[in-house]
NUGUNU-341631 format. One record per residue (C-alpha): x, y, z; residue number from 1. Coordinates in steps of 0.001 Angstrom, whole numbers. Example, Ala and Ser with C-alpha at 12.3 -4.5 7.8 and 13.67 -1.06 7.14 Angstrom:
BEGIN
<node east="12300" north="-4500" up="7800" num="1"/>
<node east="13670" north="-1060" up="7140" num="2"/>
***
This chain:
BEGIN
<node east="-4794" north="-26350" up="-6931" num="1"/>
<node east="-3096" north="-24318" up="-4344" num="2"/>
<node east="-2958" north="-20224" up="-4268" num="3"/>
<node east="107" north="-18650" up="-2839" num="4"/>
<node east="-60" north="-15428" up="-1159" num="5"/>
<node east="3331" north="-13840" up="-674" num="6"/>
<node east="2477" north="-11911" up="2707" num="7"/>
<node east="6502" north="-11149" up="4376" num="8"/>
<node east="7044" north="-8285" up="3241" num="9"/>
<node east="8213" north="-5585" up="5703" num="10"/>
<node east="6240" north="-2462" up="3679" num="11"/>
<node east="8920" north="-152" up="4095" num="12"/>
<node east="7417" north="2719" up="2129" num="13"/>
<node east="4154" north="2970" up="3498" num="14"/>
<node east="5521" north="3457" up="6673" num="15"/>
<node east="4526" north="4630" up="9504" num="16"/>
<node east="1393" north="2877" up="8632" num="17"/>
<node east="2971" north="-814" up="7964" num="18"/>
<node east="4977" north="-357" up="11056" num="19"/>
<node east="2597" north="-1319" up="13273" num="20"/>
<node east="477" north="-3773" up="10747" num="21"/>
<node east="2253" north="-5893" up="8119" num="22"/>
<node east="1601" north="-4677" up="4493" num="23"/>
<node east="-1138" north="-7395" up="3683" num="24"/>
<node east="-2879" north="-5994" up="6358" num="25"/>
<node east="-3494" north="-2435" up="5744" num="26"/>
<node east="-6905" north="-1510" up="5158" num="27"/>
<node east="-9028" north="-230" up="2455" num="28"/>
<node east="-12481" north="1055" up="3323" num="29"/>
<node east="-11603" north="-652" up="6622" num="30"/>
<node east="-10854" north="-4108" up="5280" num="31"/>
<node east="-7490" north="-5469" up="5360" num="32"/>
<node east="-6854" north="-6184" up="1784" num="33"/>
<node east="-5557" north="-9704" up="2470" num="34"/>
<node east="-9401" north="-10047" up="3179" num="35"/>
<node east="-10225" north="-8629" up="-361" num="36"/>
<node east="-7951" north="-11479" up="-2191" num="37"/>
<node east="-8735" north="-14316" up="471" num="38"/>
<node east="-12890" north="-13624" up="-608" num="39"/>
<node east="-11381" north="-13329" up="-4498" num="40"/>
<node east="-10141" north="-16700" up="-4253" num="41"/>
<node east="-13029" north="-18326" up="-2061" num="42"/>
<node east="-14806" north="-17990" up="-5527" num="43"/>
<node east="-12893" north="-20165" up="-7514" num="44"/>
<node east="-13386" north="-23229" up="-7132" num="45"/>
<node east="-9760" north="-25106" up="-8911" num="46"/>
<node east="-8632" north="-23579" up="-5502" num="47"/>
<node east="-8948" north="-25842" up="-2793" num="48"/>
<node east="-6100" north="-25020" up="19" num="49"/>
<node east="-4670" north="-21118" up="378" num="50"/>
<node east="-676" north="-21042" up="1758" num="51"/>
<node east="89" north="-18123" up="3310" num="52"/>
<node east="3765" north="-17168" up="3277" num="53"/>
<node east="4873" north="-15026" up="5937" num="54"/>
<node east="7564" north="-13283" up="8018" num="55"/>
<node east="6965" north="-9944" up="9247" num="56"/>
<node east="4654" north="-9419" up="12285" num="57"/>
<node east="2977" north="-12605" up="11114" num="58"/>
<node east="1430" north="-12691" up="14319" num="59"/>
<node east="-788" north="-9824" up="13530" num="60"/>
<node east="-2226" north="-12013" up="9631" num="61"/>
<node east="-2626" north="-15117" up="12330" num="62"/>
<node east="-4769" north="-13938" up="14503" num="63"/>
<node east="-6897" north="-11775" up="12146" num="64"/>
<node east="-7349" north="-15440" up="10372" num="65"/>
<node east="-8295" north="-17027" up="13766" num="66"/>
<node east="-10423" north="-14425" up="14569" num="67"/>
<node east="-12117" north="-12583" up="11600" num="68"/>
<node east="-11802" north="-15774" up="8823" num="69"/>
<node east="-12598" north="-18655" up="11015" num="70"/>
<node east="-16041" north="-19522" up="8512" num="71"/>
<node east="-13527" north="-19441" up="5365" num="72"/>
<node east="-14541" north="-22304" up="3649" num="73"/>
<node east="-11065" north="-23619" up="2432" num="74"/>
<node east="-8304" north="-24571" up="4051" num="75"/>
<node east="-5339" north="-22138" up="4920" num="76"/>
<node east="-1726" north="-23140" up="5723" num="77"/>
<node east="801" north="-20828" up="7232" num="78"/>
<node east="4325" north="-21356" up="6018" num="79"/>
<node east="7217" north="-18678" up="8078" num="80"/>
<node east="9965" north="-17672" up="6381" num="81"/>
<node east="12747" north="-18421" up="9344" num="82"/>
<node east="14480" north="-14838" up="7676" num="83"/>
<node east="13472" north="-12354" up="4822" num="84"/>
<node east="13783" north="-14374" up="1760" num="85"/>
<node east="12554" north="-11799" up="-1200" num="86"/>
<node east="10167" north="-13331" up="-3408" num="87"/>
<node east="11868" north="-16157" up="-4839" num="88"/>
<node east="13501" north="-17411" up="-1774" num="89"/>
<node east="9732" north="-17582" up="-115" num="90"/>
<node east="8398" north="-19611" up="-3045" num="91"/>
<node east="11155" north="-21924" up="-2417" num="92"/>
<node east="10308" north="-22571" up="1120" num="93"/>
<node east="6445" north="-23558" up="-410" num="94"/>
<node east="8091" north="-26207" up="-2332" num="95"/>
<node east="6805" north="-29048" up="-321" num="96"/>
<node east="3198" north="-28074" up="-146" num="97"/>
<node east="2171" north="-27196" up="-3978" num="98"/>
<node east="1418" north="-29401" up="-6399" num="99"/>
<node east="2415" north="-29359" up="-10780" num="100"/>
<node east="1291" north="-25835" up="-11013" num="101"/>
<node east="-95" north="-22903" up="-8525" num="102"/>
<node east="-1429" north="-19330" up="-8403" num="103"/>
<node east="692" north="-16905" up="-6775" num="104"/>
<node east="-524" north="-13479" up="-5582" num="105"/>
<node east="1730" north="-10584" up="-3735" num="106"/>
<node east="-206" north="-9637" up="-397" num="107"/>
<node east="278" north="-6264" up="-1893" num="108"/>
<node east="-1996" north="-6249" up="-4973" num="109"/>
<node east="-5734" north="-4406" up="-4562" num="110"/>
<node east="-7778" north="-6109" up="-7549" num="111"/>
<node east="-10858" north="-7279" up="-8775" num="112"/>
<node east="-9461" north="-9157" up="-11253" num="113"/>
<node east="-10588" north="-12841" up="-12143" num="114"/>
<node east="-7671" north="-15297" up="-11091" num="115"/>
<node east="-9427" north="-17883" up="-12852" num="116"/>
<node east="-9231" north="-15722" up="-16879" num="117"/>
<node east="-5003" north="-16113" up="-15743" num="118"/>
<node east="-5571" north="-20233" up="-14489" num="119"/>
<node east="-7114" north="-20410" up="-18155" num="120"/>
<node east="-4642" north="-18964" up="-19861" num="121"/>
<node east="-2088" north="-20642" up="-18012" num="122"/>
<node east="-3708" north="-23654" up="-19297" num="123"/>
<node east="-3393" north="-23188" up="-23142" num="124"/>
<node east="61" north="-22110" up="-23236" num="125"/>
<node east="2997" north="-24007" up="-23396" num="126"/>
<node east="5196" north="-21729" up="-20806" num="127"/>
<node east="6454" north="-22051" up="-17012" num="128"/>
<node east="5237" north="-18898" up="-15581" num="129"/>
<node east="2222" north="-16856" up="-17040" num="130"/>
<node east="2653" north="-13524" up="-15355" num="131"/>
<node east="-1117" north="-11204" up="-15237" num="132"/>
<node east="509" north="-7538" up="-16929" num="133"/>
<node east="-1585" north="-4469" up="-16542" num="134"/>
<node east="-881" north="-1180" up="-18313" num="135"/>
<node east="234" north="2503" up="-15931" num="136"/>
<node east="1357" north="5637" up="-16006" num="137"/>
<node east="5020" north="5258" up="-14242" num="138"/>
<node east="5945" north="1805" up="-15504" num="139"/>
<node east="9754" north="2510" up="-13963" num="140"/>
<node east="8091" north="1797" up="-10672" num="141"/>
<node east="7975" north="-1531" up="-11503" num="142"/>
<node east="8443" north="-4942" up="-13487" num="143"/>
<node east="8346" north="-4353" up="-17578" num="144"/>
<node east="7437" north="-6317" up="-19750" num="145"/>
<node east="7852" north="-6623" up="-23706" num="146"/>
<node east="6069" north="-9228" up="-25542" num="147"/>
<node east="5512" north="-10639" up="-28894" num="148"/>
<node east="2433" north="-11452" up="-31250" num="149"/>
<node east="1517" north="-14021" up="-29204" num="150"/>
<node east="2199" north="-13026" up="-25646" num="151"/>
<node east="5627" north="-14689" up="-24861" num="152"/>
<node east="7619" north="-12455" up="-22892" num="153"/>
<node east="10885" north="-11106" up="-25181" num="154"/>
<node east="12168" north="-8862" up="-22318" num="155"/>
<node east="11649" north="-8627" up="-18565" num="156"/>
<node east="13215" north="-5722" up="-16603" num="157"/>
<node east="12671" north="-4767" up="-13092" num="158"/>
<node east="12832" north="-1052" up="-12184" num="159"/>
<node east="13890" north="192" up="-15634" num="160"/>
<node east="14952" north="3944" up="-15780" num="161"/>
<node east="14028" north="4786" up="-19054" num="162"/>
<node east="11107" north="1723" up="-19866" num="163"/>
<node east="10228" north="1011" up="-23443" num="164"/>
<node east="6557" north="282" up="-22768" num="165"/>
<node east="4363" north="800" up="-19956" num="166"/>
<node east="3036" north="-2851" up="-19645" num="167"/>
<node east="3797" north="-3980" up="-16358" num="168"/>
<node east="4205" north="-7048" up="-14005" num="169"/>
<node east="1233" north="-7070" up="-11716" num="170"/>
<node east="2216" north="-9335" up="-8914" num="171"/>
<node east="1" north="-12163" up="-9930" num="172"/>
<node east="1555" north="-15725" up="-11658" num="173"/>
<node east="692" north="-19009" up="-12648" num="174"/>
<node east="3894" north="-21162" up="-11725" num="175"/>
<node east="4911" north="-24508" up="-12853" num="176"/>
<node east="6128" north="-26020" up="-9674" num="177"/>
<node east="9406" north="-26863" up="-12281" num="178"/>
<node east="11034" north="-23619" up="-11704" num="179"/>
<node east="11891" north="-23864" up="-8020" num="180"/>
<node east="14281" north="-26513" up="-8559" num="181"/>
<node east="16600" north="-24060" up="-9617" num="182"/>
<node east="16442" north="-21824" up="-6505" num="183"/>
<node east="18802" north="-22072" up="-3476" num="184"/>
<node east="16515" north="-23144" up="-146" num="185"/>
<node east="17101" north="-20596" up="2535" num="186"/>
<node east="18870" north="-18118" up="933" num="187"/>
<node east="17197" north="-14582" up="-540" num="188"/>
<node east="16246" north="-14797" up="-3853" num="189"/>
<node east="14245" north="-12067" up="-6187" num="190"/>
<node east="11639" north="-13617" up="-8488" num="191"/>
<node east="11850" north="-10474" up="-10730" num="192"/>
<node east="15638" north="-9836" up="-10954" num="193"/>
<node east="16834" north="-13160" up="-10556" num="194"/>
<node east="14132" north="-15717" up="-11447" num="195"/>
<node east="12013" north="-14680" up="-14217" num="196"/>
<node east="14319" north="-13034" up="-16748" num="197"/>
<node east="16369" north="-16461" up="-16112" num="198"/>
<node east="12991" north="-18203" up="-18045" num="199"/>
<node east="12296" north="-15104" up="-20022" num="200"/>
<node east="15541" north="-16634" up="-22193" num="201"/>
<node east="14632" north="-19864" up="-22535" num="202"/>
<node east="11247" north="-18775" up="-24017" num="203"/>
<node east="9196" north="-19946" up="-20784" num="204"/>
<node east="7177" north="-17034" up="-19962" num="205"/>
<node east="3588" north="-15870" up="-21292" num="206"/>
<node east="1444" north="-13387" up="-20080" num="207"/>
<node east="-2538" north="-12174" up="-19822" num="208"/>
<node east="-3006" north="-8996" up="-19881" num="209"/>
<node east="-5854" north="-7789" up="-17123" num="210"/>
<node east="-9087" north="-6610" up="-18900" num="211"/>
<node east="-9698" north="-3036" up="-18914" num="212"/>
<node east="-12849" north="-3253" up="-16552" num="213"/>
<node east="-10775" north="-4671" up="-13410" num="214"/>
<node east="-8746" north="-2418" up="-11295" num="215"/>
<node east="-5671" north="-3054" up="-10012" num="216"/>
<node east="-2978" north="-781" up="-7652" num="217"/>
<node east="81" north="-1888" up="-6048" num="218"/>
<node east="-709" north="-467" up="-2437" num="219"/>
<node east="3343" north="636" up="-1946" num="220"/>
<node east="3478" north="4351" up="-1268" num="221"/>
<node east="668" north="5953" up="1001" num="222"/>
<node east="-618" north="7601" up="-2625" num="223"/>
<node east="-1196" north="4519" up="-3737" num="224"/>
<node east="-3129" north="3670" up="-408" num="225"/>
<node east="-4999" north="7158" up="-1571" num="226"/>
<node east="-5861" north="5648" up="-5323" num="227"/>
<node east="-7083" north="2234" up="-3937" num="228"/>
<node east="-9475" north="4190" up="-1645" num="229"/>
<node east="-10315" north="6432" up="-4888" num="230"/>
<node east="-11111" north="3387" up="-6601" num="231"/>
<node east="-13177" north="1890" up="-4042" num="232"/>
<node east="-15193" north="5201" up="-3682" num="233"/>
<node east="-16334" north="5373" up="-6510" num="234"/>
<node east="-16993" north="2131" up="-7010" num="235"/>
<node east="-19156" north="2323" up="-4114" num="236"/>
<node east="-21425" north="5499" up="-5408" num="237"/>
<node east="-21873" north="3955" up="-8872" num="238"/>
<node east="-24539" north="1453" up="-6497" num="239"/>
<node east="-24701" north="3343" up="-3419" num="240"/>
<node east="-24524" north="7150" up="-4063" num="241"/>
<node east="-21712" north="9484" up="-3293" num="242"/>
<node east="-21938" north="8897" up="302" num="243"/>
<node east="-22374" north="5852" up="2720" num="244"/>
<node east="-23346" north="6232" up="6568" num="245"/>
<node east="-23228" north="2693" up="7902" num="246"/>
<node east="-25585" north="1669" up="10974" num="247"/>
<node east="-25012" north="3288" up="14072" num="248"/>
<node east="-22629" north="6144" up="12805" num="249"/>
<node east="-23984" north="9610" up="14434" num="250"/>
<node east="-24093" north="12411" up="11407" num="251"/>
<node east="-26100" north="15455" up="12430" num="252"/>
<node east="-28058" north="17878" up="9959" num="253"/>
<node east="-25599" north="20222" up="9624" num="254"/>
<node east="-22727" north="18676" up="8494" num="255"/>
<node east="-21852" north="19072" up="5282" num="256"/>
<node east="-20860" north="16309" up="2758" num="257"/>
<node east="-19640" north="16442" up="-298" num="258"/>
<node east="-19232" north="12700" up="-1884" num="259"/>
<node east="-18336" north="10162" up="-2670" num="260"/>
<node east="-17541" north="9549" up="1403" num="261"/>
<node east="-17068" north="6487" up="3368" num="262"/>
<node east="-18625" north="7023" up="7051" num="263"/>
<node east="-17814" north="3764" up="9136" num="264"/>
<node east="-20180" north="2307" up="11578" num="265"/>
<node east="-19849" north="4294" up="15338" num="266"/>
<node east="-18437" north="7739" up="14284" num="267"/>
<node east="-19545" north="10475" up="15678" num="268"/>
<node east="-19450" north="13762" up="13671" num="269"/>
<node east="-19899" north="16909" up="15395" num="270"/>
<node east="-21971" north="19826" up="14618" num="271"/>
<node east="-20652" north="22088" up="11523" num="272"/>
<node east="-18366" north="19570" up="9754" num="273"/>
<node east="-17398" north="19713" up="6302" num="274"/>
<node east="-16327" north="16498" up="4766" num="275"/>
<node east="-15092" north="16842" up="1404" num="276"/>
<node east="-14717" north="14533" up="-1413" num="277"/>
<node east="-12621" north="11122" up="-1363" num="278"/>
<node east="-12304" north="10829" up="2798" num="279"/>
<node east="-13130" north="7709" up="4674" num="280"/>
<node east="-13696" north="8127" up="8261" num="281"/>
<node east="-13090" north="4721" up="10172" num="282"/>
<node east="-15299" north="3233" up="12969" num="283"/>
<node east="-15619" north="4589" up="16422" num="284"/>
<node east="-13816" north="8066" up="15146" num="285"/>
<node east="-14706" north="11017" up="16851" num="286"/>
<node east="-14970" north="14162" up="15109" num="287"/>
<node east="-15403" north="17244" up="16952" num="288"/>
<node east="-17379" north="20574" up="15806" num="289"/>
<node east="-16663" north="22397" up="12529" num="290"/>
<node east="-13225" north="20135" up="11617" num="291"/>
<node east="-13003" north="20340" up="8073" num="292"/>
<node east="-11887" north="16712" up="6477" num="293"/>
<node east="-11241" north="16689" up="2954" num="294"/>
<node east="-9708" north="13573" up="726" num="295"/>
<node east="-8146" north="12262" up="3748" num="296"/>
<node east="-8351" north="8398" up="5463" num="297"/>
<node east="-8804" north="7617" up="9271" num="298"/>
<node east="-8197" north="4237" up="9609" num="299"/>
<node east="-10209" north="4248" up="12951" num="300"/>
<node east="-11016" north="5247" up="16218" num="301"/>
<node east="-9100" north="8274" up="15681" num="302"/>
<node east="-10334" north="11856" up="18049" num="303"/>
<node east="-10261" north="15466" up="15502" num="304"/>
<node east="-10911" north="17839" up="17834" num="305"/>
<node east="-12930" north="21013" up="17132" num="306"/>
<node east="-11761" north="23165" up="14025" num="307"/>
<node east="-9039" north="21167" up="13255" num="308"/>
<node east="-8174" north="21266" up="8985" num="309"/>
<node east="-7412" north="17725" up="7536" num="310"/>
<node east="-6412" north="17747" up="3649" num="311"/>
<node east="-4953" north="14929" up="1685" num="312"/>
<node east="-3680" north="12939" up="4978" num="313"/>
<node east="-3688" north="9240" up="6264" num="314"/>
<node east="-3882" north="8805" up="9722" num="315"/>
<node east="-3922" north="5720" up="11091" num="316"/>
<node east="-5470" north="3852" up="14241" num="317"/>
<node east="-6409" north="6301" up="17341" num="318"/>
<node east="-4604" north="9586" up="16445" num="319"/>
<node east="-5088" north="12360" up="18192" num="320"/>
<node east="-5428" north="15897" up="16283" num="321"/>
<node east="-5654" north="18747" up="18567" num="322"/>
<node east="-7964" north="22003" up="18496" num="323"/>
<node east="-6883" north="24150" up="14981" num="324"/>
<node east="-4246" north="22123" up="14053" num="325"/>
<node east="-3524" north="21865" up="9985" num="326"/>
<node east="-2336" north="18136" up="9052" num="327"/>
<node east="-2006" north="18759" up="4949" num="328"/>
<node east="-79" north="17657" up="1752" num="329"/>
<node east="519" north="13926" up="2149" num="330"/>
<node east="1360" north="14017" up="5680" num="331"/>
<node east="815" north="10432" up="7403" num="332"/>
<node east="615" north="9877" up="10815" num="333"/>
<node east="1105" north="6503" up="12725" num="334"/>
<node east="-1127" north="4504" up="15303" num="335"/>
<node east="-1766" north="6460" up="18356" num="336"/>
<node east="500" north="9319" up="17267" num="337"/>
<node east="-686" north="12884" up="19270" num="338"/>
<node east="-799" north="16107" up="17875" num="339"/>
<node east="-985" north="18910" up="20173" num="340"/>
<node east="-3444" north="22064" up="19622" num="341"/>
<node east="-2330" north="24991" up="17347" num="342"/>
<node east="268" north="23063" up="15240" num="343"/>
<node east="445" north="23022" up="11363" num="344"/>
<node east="1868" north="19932" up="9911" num="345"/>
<node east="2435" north="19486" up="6291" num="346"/>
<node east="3940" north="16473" up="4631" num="347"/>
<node east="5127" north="15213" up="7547" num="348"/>
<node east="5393" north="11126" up="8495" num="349"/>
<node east="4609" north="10986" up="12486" num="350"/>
<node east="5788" north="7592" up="13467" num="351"/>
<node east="3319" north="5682" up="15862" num="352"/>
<node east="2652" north="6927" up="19510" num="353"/>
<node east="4731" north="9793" up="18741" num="354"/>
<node east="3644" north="13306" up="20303" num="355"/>
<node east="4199" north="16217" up="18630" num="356"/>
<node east="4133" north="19268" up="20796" num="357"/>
<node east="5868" north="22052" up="19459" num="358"/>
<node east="6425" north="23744" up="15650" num="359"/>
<node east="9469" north="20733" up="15089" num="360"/>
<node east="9676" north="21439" up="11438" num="361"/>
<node east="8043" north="19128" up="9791" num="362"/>
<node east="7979" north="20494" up="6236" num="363"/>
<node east="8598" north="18834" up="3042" num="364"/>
<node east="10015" north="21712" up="1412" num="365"/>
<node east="11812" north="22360" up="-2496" num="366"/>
<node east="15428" north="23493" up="-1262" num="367"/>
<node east="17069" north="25554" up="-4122" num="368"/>
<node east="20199" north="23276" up="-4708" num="369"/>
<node east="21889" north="26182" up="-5503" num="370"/>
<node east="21835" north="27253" up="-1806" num="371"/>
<node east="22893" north="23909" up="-274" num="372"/>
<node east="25832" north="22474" up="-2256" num="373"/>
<node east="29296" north="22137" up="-44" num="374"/>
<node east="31273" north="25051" up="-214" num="375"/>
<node east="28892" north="27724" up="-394" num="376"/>
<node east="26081" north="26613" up="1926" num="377"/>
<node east="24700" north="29545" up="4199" num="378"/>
<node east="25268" north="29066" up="7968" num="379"/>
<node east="21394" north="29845" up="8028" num="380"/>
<node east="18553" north="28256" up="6424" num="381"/>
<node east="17728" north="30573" up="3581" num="382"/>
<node east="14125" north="29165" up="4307" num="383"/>
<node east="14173" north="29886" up="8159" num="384"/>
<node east="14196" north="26338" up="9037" num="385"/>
<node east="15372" north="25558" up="12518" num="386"/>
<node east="19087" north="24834" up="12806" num="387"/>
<node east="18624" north="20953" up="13579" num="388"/>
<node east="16947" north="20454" up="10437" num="389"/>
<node east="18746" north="22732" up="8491" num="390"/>
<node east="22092" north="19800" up="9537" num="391"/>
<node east="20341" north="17565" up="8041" num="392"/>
<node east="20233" north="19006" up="4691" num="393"/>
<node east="23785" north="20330" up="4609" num="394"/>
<node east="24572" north="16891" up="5527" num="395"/>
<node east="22596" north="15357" up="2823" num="396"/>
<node east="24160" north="18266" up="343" num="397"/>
<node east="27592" north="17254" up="1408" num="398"/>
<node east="27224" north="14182" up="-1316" num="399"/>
<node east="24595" north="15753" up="-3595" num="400"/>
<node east="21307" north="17955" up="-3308" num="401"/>
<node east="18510" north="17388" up="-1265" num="402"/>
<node east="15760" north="15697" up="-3598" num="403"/>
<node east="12158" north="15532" up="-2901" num="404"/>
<node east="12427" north="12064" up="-1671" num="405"/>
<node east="15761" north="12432" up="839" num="406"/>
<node east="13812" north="15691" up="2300" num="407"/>
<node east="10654" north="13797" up="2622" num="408"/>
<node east="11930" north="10142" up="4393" num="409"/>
<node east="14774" north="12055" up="6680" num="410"/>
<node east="11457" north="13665" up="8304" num="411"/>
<node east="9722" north="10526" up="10437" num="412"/>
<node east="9436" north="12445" up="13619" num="413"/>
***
């Protein structure tokens, strides 16, 4: 049997991070999680050849397979998608190298789940597709699902606004090789939208619901990245304790650690530290006397210079963070990005190899609608943001408020 992981993806919402890595290939507890479902499905033993299906920066998943998976013990096949296909459309372009039925698996999905509990049950049903459904807290991010007694699918709808249920697609099928007939080669297709509610009516489509003792998380948004690492915390100090120091990191006496924390193998902590709960500090990073780090992730080989106040950040692979400055509230900041001493940052997105230098307003910040609608917006910021940010919103207000959201992704300095 074949497993299909769907790896093309351009991750446009954990960006800055997936713009210099594609999405398979952002790390958790400094694995790429590609590695995490690659060792999943050495395991199994039905699986005997893994496709990859790729597009973006597949350069990058190639060589980490050449050079960090060259002892997997079954075979891998790369398949390029000449253009973005969606889902569906990349599926189709596996046709010729999968056999009656196959696993498929979203490059995406951090899990410990089983695949072989959703080959079984794809086995004693009578359906197509058997789509693995987990339950969560904001269903309308994704795929719902309604089923009946006996676990046919009823209803599938992508991206509902008001969902009826909070069971939800999880990125993981059994597929009867049947189903691509139907789809156009070459041309973008959605599995969700177009594919699966298309079987969904002809009574085709069964699911398994994940046990309650596997995780899963859909690593889209940078707070998702921040609940995998959760997850694998804790995992880790239920054997381990709240706090790992792997060989040849440098921790003095003094620092103070609060756990469960992650210390990677050649960091160097400085004198005075506090390093709070939740943070994982990459390999090689350098952290300078009495920083303060606290439910943040440094991908690696990143420099925090002395006193400098990390809260609730992701930055990712050798960032700079300069004497005092305050990186807080969700604020991400891409490979080799600089942040100059004295600066505080908060919800920001620094794209990669960017240098900040100077108080560029940065600020995801609740603008009173009230105060921005055409017509009756102030010629200054009521806020005291500076005037070329201040554009912005007016010209966001000129078709309707400033949300959250629009505020947060017009600021990728």
């Amino acid at each position: 049997m074949k497993a299909v992981i769907l790896a093309g993806g351009f991750g446009t919402r954990l960006r800055p991070i997936s713009s210099t890595r594609p999405k398979p290939m952002v790390p958790v507890l400094g694995k790429p999680n590609l590695q995490y479902i690659l060792e999943s499905l050495e395991r199994i033993p039905e699986i005997d050849e893994v496709i990859l299906s790729v597009h973006y920066m597949r350069g990058e998943i190639r060589e980490f397979i050449h050079e960090k998976m060259a002892d997997y013990p079954k075979s891998i096949r790369f398949v390029n998608d000449p253009m973005p296909l969606e889902t569906g459309g990349a599926l189709k372009n596996i046709e010729d190298y999968v056999g009656d039925d196959f696993l498929v698996i979203y490059g995406d999905v951090f899990t410990n789940f089983d695949y072989r509990e959703l080959i079984k049950a794809h086995e004693a049903n009578a359906g197509l597709i058997t789509v693995a459904v987990t339950k969560v807290y904001d269903p309308e991010r994704y795929g719902v699902v309604e089923t009946d007694e006996e676990g046919k699918v009823t209803h599938f709808e992508e991206k509902p606004k008001r969902p009826k249920t909070n069971l939800v697609d999880a990125g993981i099928y059994m597929v009867n090789k049947k189903i691509l007939e139907a789809i156009p080669k070459g041309k973008e297709v959605y599995f969700e939208r177009e594919v699966l509610p298309k079987y969904v009516a002809t009574g085709d489509v069964y699911t398994y619901k994940i046990p309650r003792e596997y995780y899963w998380v859909d690593l889209g948004t940078p707070d998702d990245l921040f609940y995998a690492h959760q997850i694998a915390l804790d995992q880790i100090a239920k054997d381990n304790g709240y706090y790992t120091i792997k060989e040849g990191a440098e921790v003095p006496e003094d620092v103070e650690i609060q756990g469960p924390v992650y210390i990677d193998e050649g960091a160097k902590i400085g004198h005075g530290v506090k390093i709070k709960a939740y943070t994982y500090i990459g390999p090689n990073t350098v952290i300078e006397d009495r920083a303060y780090i606290k439910r943040s992730i440094l991908i690696g080989n990143d420099v925090i210079k002395e006193t400098a106040e990390i809260k609730d950040s992701i930055l990712g692979e050798g960032v700079v963070i300069g004497k005092n400055v305050i990186l807080k509230e969700n604020a991400v900041a891409g490979d080799y990005a600089k942040v100059y001493d004295n600066l505080v940052i908060y919800g920001a997105k620094i794209l990669p190899w960017k240098k900040v230098e100077e108080y560029e307003a940065y600020i995801r910040i609740k603008l009173d609608p009230t105060k921005v609608r055409p017509g009756i917006t102030p010629d200054r910021c009521p806020l005291g943001l500076p005037e070329c940010i201040y554009k912005k919103f007016k010209a966001i207000a000129g078709e309707k408020p400033p949300c959250d959201e629009c505020i947060e992704n017009q600021w990728l300095f």
